[in-house]
N, C-alpha and C positions, 0 to 999 in steps of 0.2 A: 525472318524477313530476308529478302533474296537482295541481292548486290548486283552492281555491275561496276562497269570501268568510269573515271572520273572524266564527268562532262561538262563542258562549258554553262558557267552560271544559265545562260538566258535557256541553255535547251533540259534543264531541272525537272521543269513539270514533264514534259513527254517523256525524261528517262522514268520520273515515278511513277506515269500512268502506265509504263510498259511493266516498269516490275510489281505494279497491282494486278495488272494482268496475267504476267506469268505464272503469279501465286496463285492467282482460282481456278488455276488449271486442273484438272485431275490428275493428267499425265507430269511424267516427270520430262523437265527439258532444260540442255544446255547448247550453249551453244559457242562456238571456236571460230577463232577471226582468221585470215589467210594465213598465220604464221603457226597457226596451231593453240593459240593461246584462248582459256576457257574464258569469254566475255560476260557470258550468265549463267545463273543456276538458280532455281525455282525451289521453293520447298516442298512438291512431291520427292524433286532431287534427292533433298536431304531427308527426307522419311526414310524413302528405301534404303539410301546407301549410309547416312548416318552424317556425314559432311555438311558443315552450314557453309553458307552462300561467303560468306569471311575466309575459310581455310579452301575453298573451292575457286572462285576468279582470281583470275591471273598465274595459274597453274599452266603447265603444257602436257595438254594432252595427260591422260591417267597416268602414266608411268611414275611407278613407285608410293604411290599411293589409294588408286580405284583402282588398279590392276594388277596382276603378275608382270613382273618383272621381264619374266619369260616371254608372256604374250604382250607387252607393250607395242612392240612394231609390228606387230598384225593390226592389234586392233585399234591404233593411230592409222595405219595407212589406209586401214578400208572405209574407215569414218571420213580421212581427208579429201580419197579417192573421190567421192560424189561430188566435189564443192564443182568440179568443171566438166558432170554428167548433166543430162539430163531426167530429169521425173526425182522419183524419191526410191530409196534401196532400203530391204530391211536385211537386218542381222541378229544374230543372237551370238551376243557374250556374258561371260562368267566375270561379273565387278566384285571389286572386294569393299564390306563396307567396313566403317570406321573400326567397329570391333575386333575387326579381324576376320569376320565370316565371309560366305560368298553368295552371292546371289545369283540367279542366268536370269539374265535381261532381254527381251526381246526390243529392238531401236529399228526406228523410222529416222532416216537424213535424207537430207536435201540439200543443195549448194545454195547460197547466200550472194548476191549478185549488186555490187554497190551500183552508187547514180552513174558512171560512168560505161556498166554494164559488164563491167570484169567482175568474176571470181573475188569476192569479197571474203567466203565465210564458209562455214557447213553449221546448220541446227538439227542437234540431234533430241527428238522426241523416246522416251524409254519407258517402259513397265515391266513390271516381275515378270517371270515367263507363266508363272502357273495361275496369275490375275489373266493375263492376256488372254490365256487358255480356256477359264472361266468363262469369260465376256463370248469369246470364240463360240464355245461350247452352249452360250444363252440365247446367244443371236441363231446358232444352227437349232438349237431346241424349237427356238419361235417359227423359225421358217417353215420346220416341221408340221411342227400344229396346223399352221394356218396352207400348207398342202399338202399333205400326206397323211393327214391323221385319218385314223376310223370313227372317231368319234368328234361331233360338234364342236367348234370352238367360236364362240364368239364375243368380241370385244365390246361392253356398253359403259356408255360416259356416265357421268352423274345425272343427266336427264335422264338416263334410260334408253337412250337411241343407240343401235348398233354402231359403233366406228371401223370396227376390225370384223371381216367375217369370213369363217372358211369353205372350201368348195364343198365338205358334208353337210354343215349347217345350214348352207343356200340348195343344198336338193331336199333337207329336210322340213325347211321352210317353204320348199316351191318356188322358190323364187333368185333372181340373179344378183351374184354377190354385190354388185354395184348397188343396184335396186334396191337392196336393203338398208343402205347407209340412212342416217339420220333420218329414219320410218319410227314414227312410235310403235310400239310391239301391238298395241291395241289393233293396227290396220292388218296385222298379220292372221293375230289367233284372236279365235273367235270369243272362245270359253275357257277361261284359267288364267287367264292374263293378268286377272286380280292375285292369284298366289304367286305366281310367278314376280310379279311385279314389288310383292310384298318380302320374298327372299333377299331378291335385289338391294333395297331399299335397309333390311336388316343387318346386309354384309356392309353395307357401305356406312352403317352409322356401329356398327358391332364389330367388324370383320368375321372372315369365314365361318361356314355352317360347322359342326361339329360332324357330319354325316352327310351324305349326299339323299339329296330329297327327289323320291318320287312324285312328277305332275305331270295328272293330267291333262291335256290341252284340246282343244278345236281348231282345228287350220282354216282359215280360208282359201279354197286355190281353185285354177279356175278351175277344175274340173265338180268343184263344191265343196262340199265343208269334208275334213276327214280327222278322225278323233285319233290322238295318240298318247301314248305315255311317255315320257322321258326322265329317266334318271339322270339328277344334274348336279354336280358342284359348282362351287364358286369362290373366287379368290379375291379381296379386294386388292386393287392394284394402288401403290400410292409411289411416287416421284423421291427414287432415290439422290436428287437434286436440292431439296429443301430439308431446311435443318428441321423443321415440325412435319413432320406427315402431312403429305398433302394427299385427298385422294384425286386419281384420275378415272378411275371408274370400277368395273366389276370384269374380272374373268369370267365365263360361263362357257363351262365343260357340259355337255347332255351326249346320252346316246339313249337311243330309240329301243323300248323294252317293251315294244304294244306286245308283239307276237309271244313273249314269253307271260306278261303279265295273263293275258286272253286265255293263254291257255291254263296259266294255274288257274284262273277265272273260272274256266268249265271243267274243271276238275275239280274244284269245290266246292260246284252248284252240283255236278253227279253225285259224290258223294254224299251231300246233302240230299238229293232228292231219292237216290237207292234205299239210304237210311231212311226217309219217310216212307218209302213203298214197304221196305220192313215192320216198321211200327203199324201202319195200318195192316197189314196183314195178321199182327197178332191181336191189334184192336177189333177185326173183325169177326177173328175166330171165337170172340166172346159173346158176338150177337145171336141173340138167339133166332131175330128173324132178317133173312135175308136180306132185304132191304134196307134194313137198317146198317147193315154190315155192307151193299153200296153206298150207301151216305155220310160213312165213316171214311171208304177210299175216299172219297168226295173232300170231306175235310182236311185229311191229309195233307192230298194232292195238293190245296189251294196255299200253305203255306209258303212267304216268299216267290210266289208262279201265279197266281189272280188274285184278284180282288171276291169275285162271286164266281158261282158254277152251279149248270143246272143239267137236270135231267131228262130228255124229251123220250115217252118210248110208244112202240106202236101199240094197240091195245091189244090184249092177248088175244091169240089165234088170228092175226089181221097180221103178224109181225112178215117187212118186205122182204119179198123174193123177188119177184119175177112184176107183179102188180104193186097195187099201192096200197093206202092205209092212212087215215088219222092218228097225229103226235099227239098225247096226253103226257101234261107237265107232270113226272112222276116225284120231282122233289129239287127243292131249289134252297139258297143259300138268304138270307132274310135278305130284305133291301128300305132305305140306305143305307145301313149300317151292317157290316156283313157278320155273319154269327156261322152257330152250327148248323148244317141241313137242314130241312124241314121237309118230310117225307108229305104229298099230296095227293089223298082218295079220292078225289072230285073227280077227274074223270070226263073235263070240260075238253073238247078238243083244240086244241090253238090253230089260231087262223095265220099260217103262213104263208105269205104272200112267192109267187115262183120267182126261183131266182135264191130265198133266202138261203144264208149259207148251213144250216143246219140241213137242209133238203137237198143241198149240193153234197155236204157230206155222204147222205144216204145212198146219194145217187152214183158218186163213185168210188163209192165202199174205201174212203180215205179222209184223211184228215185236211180240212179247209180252214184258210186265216184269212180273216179282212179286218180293215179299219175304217174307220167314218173320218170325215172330214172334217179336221178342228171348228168351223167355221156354221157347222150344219147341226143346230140342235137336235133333228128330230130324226136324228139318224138311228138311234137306239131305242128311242119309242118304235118309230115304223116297226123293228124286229123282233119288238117285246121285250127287250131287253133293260133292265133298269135304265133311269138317267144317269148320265153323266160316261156310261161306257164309252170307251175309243176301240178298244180291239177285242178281240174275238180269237177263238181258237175253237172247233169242232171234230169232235171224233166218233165217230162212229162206234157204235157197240153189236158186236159179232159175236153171236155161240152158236158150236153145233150147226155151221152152215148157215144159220139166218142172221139176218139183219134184226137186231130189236129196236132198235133206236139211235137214238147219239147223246154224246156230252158234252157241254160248251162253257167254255171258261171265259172270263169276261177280266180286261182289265181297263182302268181308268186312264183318264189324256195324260195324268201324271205319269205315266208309266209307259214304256217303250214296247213297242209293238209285237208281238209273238213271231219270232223264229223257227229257223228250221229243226234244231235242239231241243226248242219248246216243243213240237209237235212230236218228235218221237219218244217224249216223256208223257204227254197225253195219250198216245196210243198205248201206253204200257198201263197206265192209271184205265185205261178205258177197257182194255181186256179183263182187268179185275171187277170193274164194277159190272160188265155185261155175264160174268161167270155167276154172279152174285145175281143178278135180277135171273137169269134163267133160274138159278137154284129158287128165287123165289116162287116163278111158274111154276115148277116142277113138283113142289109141297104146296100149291095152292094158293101161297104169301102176296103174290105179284098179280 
């Protein structure tokens, strides 16, 4: 309990509310009247140095007890020095606490100025030097983050709404740091916001993740929607001020890992789909009739890459060079339900209308993508194409200088639309099964 000098009965209460105050201080503070004499002393005081607030007022000045002996008139005079400066001074001195040891103190004074307007006083504010140092070093940490950092940092409350946000995380949001304050995250991202939001929501009833979580996301911005990845941590933050943990929100660390994830992405799909062109190669070398050994590449192929796939080819001896020629469906993938090939002798010509993209393919000896319009059932009928198709992918089948036909891979509105990736994996599945249908010609099979 802190002490001070004996005050007249009626001003009691203001002396106890002041020494209730000085005690919830964090900092340690005393404070010396004109004469040099110690008036208060607080029990942060007495934590660090060891001294209760009883063996401390009415002391002069440290000498012979918080000090060396040696440095007493140093550091009495630079303490008193402030009482008839202006502003506040800091200093760093070596106290000695009760046990004998020593502490460096970092001190903030300031002069004390009575009703009259003279030089009353000096109050010296004090903490350890390597606390100070700490705090020094949290506050520059934070400045950091929130300007300098390379990677995202931003502040969310218990609603969930950003409070704190840095200049990475508002170019990675699109948006101006201001602008973001108190936005639900839902207005920001488009798609992922439920996992994201579910992290959040985790740390602040659990605390932090054990690993930082990859999520994916959707932005909205104006240029339109744009998908990313972010690797993120997160820290619950709770108010080193109350005696039960309180929380005030979520730290949230991210940095942007599209470009690495994409690319192990398509490195996983090559390898995947090499491996498949392998397999069917040795699946085909078992067929005995060629065609059957296209419809195997065929199966293959359609693993994780379509839904369905068919085969359109010109009829022998008719195959396009220079003129034209009727497509005959030579083998297609069942439909609704997709299965194995199903090689086709009929022999019926299909009736494609100009324009469709199997005939664009033909026509410039390359591979064509379209998609139909969510919105337009009969976009896949029109093309003969099962219901429910969205996109499309066609390639051309070339041997020996001619055109025989094409192959067209079909995938569902579930599914995202063929690529420029996708298309030079078709051309590669396409030169195998065009080797294959010649060989079929060639022995009469085709």
């Amino acid at each position: 309990m802190s002490a001070s000098r004996i005050e007249p009965e009626h001003e009691q209460p203001t002396s106890d509310l002041l020494a209730a105050l000085l005690d919830g201080m964090d900092a340690a503070l005393c404070a010396f009247d004109a004469e040099g004499l110690i008036t208060h002393w607080n029990r942060e005081a007495e934590r660090i140095l060891g001294w209760p607030p009883e063996e401390a007022v009415g002391r002069r000045g440290f000498a012979g007890w918080a000090v060396r002996t040696a440095d007493a008139d140093e550091v009495q005079g630079r303490l008193m020095a402030v009482m008839g400066a202006p502003g506040r001074q800091v200093h760093e001195f070596a106290l000695l606490r009760k046990d004998g040891g020593r502490v460096l103190v970092r001190t903030q004074s300031a002069g004390v100025r009575g009703a009259d307007g003279k030089p009353a006083g000096v109050y010296c504010a004090f903490s350890e030097v390597h606390a100070q140092i700490d705090l020094e070093r949290a506050i520059a940490l934070s400045e950091a983050l929130f300007e300098d950092a390379s990677w995202g940092v931003v502040l969310v409350d218990v609603d969930l709404r950003p409070t704190v946000v840095n200049a990475h995380a508002a170019r990675a949001l699109s948006a101006g740091r201001s602008t973001l304050l108190g936005r639900p995250l839902g207005e920001l991202i488009v798609q992922g916001v439920d996992e994201l939001e579910g992290a959040l929501h985790h740390v602040l009833a659990e605390g932090a993740l054990p690993a930082p979580a990859e999520i994916w996301v959707t932005l909205r911005t104006a240029e339109g929607e744009r998908r990313r990845c972010w690797r993120c941590g997160f820290l619950r933050l709770a108010s080193p001020l109350a005696e039960e943990p309180v929380p005030l929100g979520v730290g949230w660390l991210f940095q942007d890992i599209t470009a690495a994830k994409e690319a192990a992405q398509e490195a996983d799909r090559l390898r995947f789909r090499t491996n498949q062109l392998y397999r069917a190669s040795h699946a085909a070398a078992e067929c005995e009739d060629p065609m059957e050994a296209a419809a195997a590449y065929l199966d293959y192929a359609l693993a994780g890459f379509a839904d369905h796939a068919l085969i359109d080819l010109f009829a022998e001896g008719a195959e396009r060079q220079e003129g034209g020629g009727k497509l005959v469906r030579a083998a297609a993938t069942p439909s609704p339900e997709p299965g194995p090939s199903l090689l086709n002798s009929s022999g019926i010509p299909l009736r494609y209308a100009a324009g469709h993209p199997v005939l664009q393919a033909v026509e410039r000896i390359g591979p064509v993508r379209a998609s139909g319009a969510p919105a337009d059932p009969d976009w896949a009928p029109d093309r003969q194409w099962p219901p429910g198709t969205a996109h499309a992918l066609c390639a051309v089948l070339r041997s020996r200088g001619r055109t025989l036909g094409a192959v067209t891979f079909l995938r569902g509105a579930s599914r995202a639309a063929f690529e420029r990736p996708d298309a030079v994996y078709a051309e590669s599945v396409a030169v195998r099964v065009a080797a294959a249908v010649d060989l079929a010609r060639a022995v009469g099979g085709g």
